[in-house]
C-alpha positions, -999 to +999 in steps of 0.1 A: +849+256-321+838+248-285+804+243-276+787+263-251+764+243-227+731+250-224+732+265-194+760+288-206+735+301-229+711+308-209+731+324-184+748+348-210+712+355-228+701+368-188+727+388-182+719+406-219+686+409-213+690+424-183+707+453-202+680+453-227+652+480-227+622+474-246+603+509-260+573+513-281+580+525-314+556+561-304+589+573-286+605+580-322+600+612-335+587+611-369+613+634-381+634+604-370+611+576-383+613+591-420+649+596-420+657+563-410+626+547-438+643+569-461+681+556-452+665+520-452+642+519-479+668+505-504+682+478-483+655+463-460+630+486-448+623+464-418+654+480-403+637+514-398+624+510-366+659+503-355+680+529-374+650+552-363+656+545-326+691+551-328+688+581-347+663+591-315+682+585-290+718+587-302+725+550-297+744+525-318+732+502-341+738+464-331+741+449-363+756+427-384+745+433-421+769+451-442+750+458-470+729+481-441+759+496-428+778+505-459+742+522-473+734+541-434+773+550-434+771+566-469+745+583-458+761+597-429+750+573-401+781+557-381+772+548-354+779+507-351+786+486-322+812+460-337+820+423-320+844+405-325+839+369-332 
């Protein structure tokens, strides 16, 4: 496994935050909010805000947990952005 320099990093982590927008969490819908509490409250209810923000704006979910995505999928959520790594 190569090593990235340090610089490397830094220039991949500004060229992905430059594609990053930052919201406040009174732009999801309540409607929204409680679905996604209720699709997370099982697993890790510190994922609602996320879940609830895709939900709002039709997005996918970066993540890497399956135990989250196995639980929002059988709930009817599908929405994942997959890597390869």
């Amino acid at each position: 496994m190569q090593k990235e320099s340090e610089e490397e990093v830094y220039g991949f982590l500004g060229k992905m935050l430059k594609r990053v927008s930052f919201v406040k969490e009174g732009v999801v819908s309540v409607e929204n909010y409680e679905k996604a509490n209720t699709m997370c409250r099982k697993i890790d209810e510190n994922d609602t805000p996320f879940v609830a923000l895709a939900l709002e704006i039709d997005a996918y979910l970066f993540t890497g947990d399956e135990k989250l995505k196995k639980v929002l999928k059988d709930k009817g959520f599908d929405k994942f952005l997959l890597i390869n790594y």
